[in-house]
Backbone as ProteinMPNN parsed JSONL, in Angstrom:
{"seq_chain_A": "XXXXXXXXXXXXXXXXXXXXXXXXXXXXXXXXXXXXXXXXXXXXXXXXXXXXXXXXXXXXXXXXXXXXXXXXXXXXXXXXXXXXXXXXXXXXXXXXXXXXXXXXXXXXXXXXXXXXXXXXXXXXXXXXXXXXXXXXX", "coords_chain_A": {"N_chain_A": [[-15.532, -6.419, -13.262], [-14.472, -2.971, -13.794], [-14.664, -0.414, -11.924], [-15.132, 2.552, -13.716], [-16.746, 0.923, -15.512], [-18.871, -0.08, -13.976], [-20.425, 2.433, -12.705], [-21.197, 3.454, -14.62], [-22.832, 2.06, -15.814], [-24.736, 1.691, -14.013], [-26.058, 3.949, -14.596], [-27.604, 3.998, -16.623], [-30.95, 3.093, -17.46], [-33.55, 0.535, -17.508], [-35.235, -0.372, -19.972], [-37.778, -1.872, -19.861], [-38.283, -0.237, -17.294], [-38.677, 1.951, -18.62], [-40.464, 1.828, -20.777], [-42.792, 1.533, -18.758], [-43.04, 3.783, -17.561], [-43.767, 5.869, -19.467], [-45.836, 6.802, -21.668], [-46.748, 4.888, -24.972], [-48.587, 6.056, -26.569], [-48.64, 8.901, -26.779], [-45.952, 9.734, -26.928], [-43.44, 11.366, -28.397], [-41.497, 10.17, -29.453], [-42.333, 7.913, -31.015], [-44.824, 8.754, -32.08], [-46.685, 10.222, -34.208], [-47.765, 12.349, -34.27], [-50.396, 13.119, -34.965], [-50.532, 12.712, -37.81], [-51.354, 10.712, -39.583], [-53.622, 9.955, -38.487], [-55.646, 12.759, -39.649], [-54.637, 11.994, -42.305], [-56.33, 9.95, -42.493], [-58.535, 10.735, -42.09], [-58.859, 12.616, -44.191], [-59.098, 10.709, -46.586], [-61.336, 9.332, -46.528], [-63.033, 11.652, -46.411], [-62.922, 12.052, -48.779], [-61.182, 14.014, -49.926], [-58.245, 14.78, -51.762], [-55.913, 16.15, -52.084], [-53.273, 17.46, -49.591], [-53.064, 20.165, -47.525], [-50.473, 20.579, -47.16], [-48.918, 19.546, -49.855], [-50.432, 21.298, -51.68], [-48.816, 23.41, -50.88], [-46.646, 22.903, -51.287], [-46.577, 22.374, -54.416], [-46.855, 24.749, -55.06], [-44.279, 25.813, -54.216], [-42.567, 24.936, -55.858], [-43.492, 25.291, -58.223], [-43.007, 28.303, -58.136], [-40.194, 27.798, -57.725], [-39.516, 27.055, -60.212], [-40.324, 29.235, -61.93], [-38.73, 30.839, -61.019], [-35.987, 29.801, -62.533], [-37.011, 29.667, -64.578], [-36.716, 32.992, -65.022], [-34.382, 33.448, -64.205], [-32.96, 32.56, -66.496], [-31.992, 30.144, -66.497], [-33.648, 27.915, -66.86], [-32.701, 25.445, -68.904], [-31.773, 23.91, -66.217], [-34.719, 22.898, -65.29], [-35.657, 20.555, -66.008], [-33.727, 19.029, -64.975], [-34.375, 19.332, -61.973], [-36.858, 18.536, -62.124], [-36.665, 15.93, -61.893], [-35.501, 15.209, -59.556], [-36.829, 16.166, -57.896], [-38.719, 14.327, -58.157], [-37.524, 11.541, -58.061], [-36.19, 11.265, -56.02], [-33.708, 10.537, -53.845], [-32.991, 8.59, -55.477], [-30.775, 8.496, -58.064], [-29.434, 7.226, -60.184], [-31.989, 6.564, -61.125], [-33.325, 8.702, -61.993], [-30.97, 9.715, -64.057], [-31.132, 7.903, -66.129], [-33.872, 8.822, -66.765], [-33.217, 11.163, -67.924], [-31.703, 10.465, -69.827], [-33.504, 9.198, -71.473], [-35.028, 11.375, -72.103], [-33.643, 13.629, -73.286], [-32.254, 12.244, -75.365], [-29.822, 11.32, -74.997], [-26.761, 9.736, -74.732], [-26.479, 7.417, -71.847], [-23.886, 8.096, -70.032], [-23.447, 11.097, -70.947], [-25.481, 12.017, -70.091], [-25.891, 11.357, -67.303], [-23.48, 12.902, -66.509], [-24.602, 15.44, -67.185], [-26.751, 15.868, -64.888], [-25.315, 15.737, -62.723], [-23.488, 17.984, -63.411], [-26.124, 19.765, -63.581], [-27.273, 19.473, -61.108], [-25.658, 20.672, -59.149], [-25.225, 23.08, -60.188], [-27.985, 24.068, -59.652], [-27.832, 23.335, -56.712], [-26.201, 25.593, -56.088], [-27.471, 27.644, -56.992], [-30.027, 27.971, -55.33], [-29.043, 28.148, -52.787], [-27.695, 31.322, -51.415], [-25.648, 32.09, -50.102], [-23.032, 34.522, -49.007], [-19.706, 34.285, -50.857], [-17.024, 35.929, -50.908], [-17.863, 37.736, -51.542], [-19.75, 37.901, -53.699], [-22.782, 36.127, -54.534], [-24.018, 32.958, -54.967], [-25.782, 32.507, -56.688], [-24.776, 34.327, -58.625], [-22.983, 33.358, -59.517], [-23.882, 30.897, -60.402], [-24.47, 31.266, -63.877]], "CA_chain_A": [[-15.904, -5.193, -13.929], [-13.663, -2.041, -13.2], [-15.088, 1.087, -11.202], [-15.87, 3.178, -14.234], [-18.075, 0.119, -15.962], [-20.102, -0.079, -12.969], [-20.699, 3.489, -12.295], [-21.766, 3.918, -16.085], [-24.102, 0.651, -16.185], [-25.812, 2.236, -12.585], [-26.406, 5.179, -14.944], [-28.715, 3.147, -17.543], [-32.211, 2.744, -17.44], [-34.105, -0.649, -18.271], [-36.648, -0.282, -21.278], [-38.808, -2.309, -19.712], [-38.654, 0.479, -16.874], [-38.999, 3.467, -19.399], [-42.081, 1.768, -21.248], [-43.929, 1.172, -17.968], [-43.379, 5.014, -16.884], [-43.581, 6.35, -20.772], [-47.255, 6.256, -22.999], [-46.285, 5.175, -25.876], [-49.796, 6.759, -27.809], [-48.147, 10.182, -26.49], [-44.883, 9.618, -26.837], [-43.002, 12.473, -29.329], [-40.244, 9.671, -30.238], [-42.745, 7.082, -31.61], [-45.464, 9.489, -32.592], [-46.65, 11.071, -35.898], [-48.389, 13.701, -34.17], [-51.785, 13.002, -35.735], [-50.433, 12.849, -39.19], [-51.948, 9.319, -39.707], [-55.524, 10.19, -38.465], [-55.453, 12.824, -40.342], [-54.825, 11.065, -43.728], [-57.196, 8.786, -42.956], [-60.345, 11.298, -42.009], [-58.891, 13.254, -45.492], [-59.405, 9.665, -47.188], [-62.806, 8.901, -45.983], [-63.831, 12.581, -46.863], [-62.763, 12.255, -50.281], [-59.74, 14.993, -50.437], [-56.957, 13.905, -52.575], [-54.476, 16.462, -51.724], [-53.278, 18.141, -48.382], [-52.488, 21.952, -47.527], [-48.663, 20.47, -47.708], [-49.099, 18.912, -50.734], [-50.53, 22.49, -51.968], [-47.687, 24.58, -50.937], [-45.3, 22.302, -52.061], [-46.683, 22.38, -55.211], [-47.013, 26.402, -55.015], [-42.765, 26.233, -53.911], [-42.41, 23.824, -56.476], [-43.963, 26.327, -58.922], [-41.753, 29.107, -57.86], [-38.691, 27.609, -58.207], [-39.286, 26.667, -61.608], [-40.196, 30.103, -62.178], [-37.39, 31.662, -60.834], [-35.428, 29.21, -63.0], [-37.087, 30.439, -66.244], [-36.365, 33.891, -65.4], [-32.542, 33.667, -64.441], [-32.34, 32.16, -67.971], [-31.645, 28.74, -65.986], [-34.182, 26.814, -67.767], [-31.907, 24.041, -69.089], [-32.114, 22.747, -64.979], [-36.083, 22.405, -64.629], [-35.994, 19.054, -66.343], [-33.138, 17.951, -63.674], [-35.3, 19.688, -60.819], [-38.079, 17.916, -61.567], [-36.438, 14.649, -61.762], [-34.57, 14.838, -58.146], [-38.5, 15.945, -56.992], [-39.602, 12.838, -58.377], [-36.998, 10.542, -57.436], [-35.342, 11.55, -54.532], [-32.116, 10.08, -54.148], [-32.485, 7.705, -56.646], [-29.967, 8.931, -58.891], [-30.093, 6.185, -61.476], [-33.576, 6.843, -61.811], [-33.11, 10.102, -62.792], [-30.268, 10.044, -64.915], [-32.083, 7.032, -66.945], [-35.451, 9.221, -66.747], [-32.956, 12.705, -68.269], [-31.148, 10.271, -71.194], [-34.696, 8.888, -72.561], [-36.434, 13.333, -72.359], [-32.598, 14.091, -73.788], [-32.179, 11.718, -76.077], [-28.485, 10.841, -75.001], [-26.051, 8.476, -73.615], [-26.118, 7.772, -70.135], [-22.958, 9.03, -69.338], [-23.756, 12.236, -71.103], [-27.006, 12.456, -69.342], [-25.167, 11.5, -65.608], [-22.52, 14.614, -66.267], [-25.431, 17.211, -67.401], [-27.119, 15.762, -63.889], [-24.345, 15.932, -61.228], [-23.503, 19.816, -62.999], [-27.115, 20.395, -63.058], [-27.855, 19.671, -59.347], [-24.712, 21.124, -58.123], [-25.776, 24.806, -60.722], [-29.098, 23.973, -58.407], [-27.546, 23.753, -55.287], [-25.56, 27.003, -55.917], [-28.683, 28.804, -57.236], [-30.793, 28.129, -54.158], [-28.854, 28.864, -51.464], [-27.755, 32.608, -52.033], [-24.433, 32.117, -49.105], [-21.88, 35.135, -49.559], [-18.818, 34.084, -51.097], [-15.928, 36.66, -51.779], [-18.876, 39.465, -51.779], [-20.321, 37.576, -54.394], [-23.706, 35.567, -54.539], [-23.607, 31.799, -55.569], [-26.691, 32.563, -57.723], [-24.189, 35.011, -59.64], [-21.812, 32.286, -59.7], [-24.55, 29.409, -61.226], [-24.845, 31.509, -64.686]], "C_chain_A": [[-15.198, -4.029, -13.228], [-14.898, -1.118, -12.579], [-16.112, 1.829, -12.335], [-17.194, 2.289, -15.084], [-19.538, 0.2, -15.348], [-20.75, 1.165, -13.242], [-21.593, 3.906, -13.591], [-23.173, 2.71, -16.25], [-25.105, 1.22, -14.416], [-26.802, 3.216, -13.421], [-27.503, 5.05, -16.35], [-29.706, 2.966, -16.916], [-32.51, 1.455, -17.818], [-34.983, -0.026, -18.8], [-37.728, -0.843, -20.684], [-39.237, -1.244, -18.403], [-39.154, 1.482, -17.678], [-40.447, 2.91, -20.227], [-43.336, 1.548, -20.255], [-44.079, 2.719, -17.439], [-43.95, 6.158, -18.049], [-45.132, 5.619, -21.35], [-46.91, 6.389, -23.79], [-46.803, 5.855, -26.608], [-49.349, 8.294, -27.744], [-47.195, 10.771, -26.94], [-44.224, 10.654, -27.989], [-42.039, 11.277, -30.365], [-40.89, 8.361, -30.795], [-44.42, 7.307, -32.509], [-45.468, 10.058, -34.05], [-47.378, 12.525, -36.011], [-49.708, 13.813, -34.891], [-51.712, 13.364, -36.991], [-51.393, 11.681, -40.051], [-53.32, 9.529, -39.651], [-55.564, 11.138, -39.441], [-55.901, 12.524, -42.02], [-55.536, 10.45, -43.881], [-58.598, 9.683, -43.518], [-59.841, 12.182, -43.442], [-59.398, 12.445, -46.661], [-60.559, 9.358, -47.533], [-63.382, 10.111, -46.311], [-63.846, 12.856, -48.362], [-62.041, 13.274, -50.809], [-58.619, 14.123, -50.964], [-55.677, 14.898, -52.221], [-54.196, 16.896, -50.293], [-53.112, 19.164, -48.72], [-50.911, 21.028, -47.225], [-48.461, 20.391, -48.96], [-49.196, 20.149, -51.582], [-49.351, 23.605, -51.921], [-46.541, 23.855, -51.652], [-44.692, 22.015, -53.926], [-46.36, 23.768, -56.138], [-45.525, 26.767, -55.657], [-42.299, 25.599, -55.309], [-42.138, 24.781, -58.141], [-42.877, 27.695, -59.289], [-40.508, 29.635, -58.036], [-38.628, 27.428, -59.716], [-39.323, 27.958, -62.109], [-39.49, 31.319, -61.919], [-36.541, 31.08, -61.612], [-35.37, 29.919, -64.217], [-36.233, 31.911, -66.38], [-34.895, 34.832, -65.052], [-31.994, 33.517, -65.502], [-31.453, 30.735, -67.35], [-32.581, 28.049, -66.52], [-33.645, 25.677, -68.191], [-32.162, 23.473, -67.46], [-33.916, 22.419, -64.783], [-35.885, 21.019, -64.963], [-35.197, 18.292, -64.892], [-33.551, 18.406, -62.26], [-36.024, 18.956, -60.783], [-37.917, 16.681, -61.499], [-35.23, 14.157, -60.171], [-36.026, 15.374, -57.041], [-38.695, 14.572, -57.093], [-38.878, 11.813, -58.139], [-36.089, 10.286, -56.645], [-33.929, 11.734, -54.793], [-31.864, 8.662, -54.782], [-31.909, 8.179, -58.125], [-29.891, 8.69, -59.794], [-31.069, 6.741, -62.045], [-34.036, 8.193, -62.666], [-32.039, 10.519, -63.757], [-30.771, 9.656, -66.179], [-32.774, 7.884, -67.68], [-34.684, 10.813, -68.795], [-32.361, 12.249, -69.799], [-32.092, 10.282, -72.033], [-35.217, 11.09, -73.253], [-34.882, 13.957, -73.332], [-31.649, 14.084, -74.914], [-30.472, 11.091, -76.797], [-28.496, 10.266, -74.511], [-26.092, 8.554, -72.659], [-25.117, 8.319, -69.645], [-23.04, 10.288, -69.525], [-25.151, 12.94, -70.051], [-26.22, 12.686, -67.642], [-23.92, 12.96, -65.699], [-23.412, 15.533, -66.491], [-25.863, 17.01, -65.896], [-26.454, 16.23, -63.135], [-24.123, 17.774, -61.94], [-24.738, 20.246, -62.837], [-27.478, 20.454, -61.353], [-26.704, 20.422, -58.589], [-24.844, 22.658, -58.758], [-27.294, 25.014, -59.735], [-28.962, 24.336, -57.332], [-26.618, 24.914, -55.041], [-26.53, 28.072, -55.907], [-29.715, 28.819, -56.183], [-30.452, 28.121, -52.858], [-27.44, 29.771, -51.608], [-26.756, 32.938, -50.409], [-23.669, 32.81, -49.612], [-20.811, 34.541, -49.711], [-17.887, 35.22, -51.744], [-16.623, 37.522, -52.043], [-19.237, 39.137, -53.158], [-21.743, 36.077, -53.989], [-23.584, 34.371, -55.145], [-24.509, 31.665, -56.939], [-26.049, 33.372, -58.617], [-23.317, 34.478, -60.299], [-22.439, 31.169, -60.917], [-24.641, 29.825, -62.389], [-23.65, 30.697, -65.226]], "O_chain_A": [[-15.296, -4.048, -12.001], [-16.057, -1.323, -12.939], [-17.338, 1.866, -12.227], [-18.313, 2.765, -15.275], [-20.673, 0.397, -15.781], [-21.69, 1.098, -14.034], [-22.587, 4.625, -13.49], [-24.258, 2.834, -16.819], [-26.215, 0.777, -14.122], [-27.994, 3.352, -13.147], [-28.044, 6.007, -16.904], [-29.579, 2.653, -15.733], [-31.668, 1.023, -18.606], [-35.574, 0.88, -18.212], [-38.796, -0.3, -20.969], [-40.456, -1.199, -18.233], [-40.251, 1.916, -17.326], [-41.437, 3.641, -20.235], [-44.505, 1.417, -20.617], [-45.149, 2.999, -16.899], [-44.499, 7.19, -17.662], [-45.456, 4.434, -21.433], [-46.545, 7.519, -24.114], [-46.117, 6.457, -27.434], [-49.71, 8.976, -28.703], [-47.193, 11.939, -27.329], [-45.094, 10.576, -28.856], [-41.875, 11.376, -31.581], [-40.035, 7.535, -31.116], [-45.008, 6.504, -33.234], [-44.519, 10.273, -34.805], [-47.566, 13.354, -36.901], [-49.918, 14.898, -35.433], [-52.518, 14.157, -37.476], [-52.03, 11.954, -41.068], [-54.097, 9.33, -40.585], [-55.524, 10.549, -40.521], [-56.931, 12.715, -42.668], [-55.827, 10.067, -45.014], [-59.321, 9.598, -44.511], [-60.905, 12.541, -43.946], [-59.983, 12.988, -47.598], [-60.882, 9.117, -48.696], [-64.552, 9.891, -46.626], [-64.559, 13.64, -48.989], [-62.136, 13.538, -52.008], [-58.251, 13.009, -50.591], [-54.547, 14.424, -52.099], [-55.179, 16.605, -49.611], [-52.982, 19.468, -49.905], [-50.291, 22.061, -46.973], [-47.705, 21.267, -49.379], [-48.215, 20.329, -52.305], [-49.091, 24.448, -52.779], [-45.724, 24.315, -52.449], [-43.634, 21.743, -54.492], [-45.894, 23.914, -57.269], [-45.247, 27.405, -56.672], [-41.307, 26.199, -55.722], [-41.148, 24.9, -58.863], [-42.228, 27.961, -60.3], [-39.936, 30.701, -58.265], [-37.596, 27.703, -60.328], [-38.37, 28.163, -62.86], [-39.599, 32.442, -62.412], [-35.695, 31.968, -61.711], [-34.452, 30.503, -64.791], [-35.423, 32.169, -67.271], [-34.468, 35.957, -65.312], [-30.898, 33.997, -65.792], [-30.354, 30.419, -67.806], [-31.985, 27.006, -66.787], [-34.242, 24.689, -67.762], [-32.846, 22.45, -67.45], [-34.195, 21.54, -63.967], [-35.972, 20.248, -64.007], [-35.646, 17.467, -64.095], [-33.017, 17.795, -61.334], [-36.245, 18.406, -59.704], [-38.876, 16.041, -61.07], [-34.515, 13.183, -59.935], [-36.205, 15.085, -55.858], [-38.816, 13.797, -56.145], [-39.592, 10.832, -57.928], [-35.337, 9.315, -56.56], [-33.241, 12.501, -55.466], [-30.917, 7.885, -54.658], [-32.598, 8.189, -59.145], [-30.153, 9.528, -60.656], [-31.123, 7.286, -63.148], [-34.798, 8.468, -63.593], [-32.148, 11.626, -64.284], [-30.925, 10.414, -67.136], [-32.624, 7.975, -68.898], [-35.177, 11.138, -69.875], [-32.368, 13.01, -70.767], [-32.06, 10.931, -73.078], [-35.532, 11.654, -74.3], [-35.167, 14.837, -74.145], [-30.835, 14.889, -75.368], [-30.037, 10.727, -77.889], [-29.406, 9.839, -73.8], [-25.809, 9.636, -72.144], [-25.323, 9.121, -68.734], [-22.787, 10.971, -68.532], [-25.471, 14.025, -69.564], [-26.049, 13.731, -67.014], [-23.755, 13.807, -64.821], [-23.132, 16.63, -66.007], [-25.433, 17.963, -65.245], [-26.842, 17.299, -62.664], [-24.473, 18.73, -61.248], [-24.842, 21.14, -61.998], [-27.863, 21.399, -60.665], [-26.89, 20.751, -57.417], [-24.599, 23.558, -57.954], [-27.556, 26.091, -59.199], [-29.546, 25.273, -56.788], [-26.276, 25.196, -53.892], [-26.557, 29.068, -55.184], [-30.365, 29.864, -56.168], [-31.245, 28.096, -51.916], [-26.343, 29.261, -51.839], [-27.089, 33.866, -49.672], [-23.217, 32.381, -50.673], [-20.524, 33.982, -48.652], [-17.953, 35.441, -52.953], [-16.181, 38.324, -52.865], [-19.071, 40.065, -53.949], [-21.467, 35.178, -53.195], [-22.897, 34.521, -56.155], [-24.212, 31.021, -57.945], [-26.633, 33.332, -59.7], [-22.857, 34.845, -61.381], [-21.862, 30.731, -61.912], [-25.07, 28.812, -62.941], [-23.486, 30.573, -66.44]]}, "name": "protein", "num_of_chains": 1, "seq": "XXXXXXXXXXXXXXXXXXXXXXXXXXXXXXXXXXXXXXXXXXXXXXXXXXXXXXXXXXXXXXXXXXXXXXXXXXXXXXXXXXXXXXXXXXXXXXXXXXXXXXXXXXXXXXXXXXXXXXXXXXXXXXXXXXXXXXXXX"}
């Protein structure tokens, strides 16, 4: 083993040292931060939503209504279908042909320009001393 191997393998820890000096119930990097309890004692009390759950619904709200009143309306449908299925893309193009009553490929091109007129209209980065939200009309 050369010089620098060594010197670098001195400079490693064993795991089985770091879990005997490390609690894992503490721990930040295997933790949920009492998200888990939590959920449960919300469960057992009979709440169905959280205060996240609430604002997110609020933001959620918001945006749609900033949508309406840019005269962006045509994107809520593909807003609310990249809420609801993340980054399942498919799932949402599928979801936008059936509410649209087109072809999938027509549906996947209104998608990709809708989320990318989305991602111009919500983050409001100067370009050229112009606004991207002036840009998404």
């Amino acid at each position: 083993m050369s010089f620098r191997n060594e010197r670098m393998a001195r400079g490693f820890r064993s795991l089985d040292r770091l879990a005997d000096t490390i609690d894992l119930g503490k721990s930040r990097l295997v933790s949920d931060g009492g998200a888990g309890a939590r959920q449960i004692r919300r469960a057992a009390d009979g709440e169905e939503t959280s205060p996240r759950e609430d604002t997110r619904a609020a933001r959620l709200a918001d945006a749609r209504r900033r949508l309406v009143e840019s005269g962006l309306a045509r994107l809520v449908p593909v807003l609310d279908q990249i809420v609801r299925n993340g980054k399942n893309r498919q799932e949402s193009i599928c979801n936008l042909a059936k509410t649209w009553h087109v072809k999938t490929p027509i549906a996947r091109l209104r998608y990709y320009r809708g989320s990318s007129a989305l991602l111009a209209f919500f983050s409001p980065n100067k370009f050229k001393g112009e606004t991207r939200v002036d840009n998404s009309k």
